[in-house]
N, C-alpha and C positions, 0 to 999 in steps of 0.2 A: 504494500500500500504506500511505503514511503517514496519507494522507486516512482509508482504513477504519478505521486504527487508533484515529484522534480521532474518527471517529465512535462507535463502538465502545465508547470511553471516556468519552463523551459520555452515552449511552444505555445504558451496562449496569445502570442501578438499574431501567427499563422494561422490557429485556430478561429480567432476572431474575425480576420480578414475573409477564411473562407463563408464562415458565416456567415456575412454583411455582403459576401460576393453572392452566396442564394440566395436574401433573400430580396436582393436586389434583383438580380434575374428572375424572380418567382415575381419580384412587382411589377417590372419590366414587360413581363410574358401575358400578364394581366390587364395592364393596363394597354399599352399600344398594341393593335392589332398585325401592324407590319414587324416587331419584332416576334409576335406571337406565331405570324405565320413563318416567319425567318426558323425561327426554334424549333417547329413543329419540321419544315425543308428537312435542317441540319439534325432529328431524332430522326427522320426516314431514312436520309443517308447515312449513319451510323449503324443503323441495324439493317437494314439491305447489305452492305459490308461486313457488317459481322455476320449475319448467314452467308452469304456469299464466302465467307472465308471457314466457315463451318464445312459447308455443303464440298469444297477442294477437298478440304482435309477428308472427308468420309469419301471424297471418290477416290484419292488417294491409295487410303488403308483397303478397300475395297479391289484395286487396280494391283497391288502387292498381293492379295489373296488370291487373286486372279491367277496372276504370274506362278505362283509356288505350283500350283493346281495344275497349269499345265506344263511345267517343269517334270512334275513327279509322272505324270498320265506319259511325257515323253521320254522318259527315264525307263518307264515300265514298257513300253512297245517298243523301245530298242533292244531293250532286254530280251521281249517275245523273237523280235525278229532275228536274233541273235541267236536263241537257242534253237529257231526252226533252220539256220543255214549250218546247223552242227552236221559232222562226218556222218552219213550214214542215218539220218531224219529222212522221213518223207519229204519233197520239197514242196513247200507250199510259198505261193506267191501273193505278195499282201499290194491291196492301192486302200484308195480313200477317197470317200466321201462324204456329202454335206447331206443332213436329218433335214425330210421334207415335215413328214409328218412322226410322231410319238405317241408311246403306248398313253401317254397321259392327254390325247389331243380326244376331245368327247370321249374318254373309255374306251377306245379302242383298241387291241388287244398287236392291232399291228403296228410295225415300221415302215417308214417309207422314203427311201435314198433319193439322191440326186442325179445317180448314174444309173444306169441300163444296160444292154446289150452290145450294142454300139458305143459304150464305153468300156468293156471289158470285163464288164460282171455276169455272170452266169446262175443261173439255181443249183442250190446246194452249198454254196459258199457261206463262211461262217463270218459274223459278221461281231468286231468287239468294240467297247462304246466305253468311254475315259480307264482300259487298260482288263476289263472286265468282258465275260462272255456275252451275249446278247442277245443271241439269234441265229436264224441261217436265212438265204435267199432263197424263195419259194417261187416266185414268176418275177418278168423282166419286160419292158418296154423298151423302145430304144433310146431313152436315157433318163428313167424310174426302174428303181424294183422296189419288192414288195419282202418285206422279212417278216418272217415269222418271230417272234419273241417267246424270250422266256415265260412273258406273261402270258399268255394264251392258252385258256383252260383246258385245251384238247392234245397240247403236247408235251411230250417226256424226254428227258435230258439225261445222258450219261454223267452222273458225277462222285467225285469223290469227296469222304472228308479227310483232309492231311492228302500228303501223298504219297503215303502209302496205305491210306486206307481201301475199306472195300469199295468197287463199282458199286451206286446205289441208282435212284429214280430221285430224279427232281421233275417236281410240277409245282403250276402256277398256283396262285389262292385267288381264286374269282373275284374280280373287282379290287384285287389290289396290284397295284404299280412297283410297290419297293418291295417286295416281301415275296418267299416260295417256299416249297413243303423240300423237302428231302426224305422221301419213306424208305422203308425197310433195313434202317439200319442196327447194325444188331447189337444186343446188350452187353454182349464182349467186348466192344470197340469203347472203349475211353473218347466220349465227345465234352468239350467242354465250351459256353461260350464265349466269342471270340475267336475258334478255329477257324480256320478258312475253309472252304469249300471249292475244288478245282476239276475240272471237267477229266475225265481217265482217258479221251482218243478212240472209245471203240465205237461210238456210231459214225466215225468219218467227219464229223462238221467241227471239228477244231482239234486240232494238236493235244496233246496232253498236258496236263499242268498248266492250266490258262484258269486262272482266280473266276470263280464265278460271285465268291461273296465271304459272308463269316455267319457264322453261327447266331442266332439269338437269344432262343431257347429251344428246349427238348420237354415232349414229354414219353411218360414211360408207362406201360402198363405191366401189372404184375401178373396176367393172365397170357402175355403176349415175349415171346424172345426177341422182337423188335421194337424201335424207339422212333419215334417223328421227329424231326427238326424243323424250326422255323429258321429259315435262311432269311439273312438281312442283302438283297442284290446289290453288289456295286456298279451295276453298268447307269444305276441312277438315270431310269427312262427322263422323267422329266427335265433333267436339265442337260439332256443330251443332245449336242447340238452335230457333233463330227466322227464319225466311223472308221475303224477300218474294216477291208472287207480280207477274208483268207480264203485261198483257192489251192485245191493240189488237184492232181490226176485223180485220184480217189474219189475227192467229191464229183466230179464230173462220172466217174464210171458208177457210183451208187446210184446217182440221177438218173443216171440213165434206164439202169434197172428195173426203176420205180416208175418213171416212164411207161415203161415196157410191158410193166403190170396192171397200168393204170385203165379203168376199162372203157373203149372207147362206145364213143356216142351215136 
């Protein structure tokens, strides 16, 4: 208290002046209508600039979050590509594309590219969305195709949890975007979450060891030797803006097959 005091006593001739400065401006403001309207200018422009210097700084920090995001998404599809040009891999040939349409555009279960036929994409290619699995191409225009998604409650996905775990069944959960089932995995297998979940290569539509997501929860039943996972997806449909798409001989020759069986009209 003594301290305030000599400050106090220190500073009352500053104190007082600002005083007599508001409320001089405050009679000022009151009284003349052109400094009123002057002060009223100079509070607009004061706070227009201080948003305006808000609103940088948050595109800013926002523009940085950006960058990290697609640093790490291209750090991880060098990597993909990198382990698909290994000795002795299938070769699969990757390009890219721009996201027409998404699973989260009216609920619709499909994707829809910017390229087609006449750009070099074909059906049966597997399609990965910020470094995560996604899809495969089902039909082709000459410069649309159409992907199938993981969302899409009528198809089944090879995957694993870990990588060595067993080959299981991933499907969609109707009406949701971010989220899929993983069934029949069995009560032996240590899951916990935050695993990851990685596609195993045997239906042909992507390479092995391509992240489809992590764990969320499990449940168990005591009547049953198998456990359900709720997978959390990374290929994040709605904020998915850019693709790539992967292609080997393989998908071509399955296509083909299925083709082949498909019954005509």
């Amino acid at each position: 208290m003594r301290n305030l005091l000599a400050l106090l006593a220190r500073t009352h001739r500053w104190l007082l002046f600002l005083g007599l400065w508001g409320v001089a401006l405050g009679w000022m403001n009151t009284t003349y209508s052109h400094q009123r309207t002057a002060m009223s200018k100079w509070s607009l422009r004061a706070s227009g600039s201080w948003l305006e210097t808000i609103g940088q700084v948050s595109d800013w920090a926002q523009l940085v979050e950006a960058n990290e995001l697609v640093m790490l998404e291209n750090a991880r599809l060098r990597a993909t590509v990198e382990r698909l040009r290994e000795p002795g891999a299938t070769p699969w040939t990757s390009s890219h594309a721009r996201v027409l349409r998404s699973p989260s555009w009216q609920g619709s279960p499909w994707m829809v590219l910017s390229r087609g036929g006449q750009d070099g994409l074909a059906p049966g290619a597997g399609v990965i969305s910020l470094g995560h699995a996604a899809g495969k191409i089902v039909d082709t225009t000459a410069h649309e195709s159409l992907v199938l998604t993981l969302t899409h409650p009528d198809a089944q996905w090879s995957v694993r949890v870990g990588r060595q775990g067993q080959a299981v069944r991933l499907l969609a959960r109707k009406g949701d975007v971010r989220r899929a089932a993983v069934m029949d995995v069995p009560l032996a297998q240590l899951v916990l979450p935050g695993d990851t979940v990685f596609t195993t290569g045997h239906d042909g539509v992507f390479p092995a060891d391509i992240p489809v997501g992590t764990v969320e929860d499990l449940a168990r039943s005591g009547a049953d030797e198998f456990q359900t996972l709720t997978v959390t997806l990374g290929a994040n449909f709605p904020a998915s803006r850019h693709v790539v798409c992967l292609a080997s001989a393989r998908n071509a020759r399955i296509d083909e097959l299925l083709n082949a069986q498909a019954p005509q009209p």
